[in-house]
Phi, psi and omega in degrees: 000139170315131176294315144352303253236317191298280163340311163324284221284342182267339176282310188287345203268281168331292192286335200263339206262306200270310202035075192203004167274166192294332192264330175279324167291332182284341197277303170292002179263263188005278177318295254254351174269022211223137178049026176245151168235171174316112147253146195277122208249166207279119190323300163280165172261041171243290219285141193297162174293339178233118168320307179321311173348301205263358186254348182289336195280154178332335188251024185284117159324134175005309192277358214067006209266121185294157185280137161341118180298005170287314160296000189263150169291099173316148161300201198241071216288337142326284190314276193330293179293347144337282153337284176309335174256015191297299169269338182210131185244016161310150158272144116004095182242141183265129187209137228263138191290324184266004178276109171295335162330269176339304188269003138299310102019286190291328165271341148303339178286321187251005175275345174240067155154085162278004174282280185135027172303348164256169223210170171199150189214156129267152167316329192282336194299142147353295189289319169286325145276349150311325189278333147328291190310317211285334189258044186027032148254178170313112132333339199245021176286133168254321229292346192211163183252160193220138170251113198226126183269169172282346174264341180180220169214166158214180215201141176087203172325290191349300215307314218296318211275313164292305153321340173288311191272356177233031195237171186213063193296305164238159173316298182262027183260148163276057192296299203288313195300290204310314204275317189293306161304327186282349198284000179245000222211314178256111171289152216278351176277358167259316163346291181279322189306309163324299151324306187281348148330293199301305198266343157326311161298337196312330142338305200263342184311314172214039167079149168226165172240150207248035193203108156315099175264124181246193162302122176286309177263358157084021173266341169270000203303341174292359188250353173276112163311099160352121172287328203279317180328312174263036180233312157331142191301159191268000000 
């Protein structure tokens, strides 16, 4: 292999994985403040994501007043991922909602996929830990970010490398060859150790927040997963 060639797959594999040079963080702090508006995220990891959920459901009493959360129907992880691929068969990236990194990241993500060939949940979201359970994973799992497919998921490096191949960041840069070879050429336990590097820190690299930012003007919104798919009745 080229040395050239070589270079390729360590510049994308670092900007795209790692995110930890200085000039690649300022970027994703900027994005991650840019074209979101706010959801309020759930105090417990029991409780539905938007509070309004349980005063909207049927068994809400005279006052409006929400039914006990024990008494509410958890979804369905079955049900739910159904819903999601039902109609649109984009895969999903689960991504953790209160991380500025992440939700830096996730807007350089839809700004380099202009088809709109990716899909987006946070993990902490409804929707989003069904689509954990049904891929065997913790609903309360943060740890990775997951790429969930109508066959299945991936997760760590996998996730980073395959997204990575469908995205375009500059024109004449070679992303898909380069991201698709490392995910064969470099192994994947030096990958995530590496990656988990990243997200073990990810906190202190840039901070979290206790409010998820989504699209504001409504130009992405075909790219956000409904929330509501796991909160509807079964």
């Amino acid at each position: 292999m080229s040395l050239k060639l070589w270079y390729g797959v360590a510049i994308v594999f670092i900007g795209l994985s790692l995110q930890t040079s200085t000039a690649f963080t300022r970027t994703l702090r900027v994005a991650a403040f840019q074209r979101c508006r706010p959801w309020k995220l759930p105090t417990t990891t029991t409780e539905p994501l938007f509070n309004n959920i349980r005063a909207q459901t049927p068994n809400s009493d005279a006052n409006g007043a929400p039914p006990p959360l024990e008494k509410i129907s958890q979804p369905n992880p079955k049900e739910v991922s159904r819903r999601v691929f039902e109609f649109d068969d984009r895969p999903v990236i689960l991504f953790d909602g209160v991380c500025n990194l992440c939700n830096g990241a996730v807007n350089l993500a839809l700004d380099w996929d202009p088809k709109g060939r990716l899909r987006f949940a946070a993990l902490q979201s409804n929707v989003g830990r069904a689509l954990l359970q049904k891929n065997g994973r913790s609903a309360d799992d943060i740890s990775s970010i997951v790429l969930v497919t109508k066959k299945g998921a991936f997760i760590k490096s996998d996730a980073i490398l395959i997204i990575t191949e469908e995205l375009t960041p500059f024109k004449f840069l070679p992303v898909k060859p380069a991201a698709r070879l490392g995910r064969y050429v470099i192994p994947g336990f030096l990958r995530d150790l590496i990656y988990d590097g990243v997200a073990d820190n990810r906190y202190s690299l840039m901070g979290k927040r206790n409010e998820c930012r989504f699209d504001s003007d409504g130009e992405f919104e075909d790219r956000f997963v409904d929330d509501g798919l796991a909160t509807m009745q079964m």
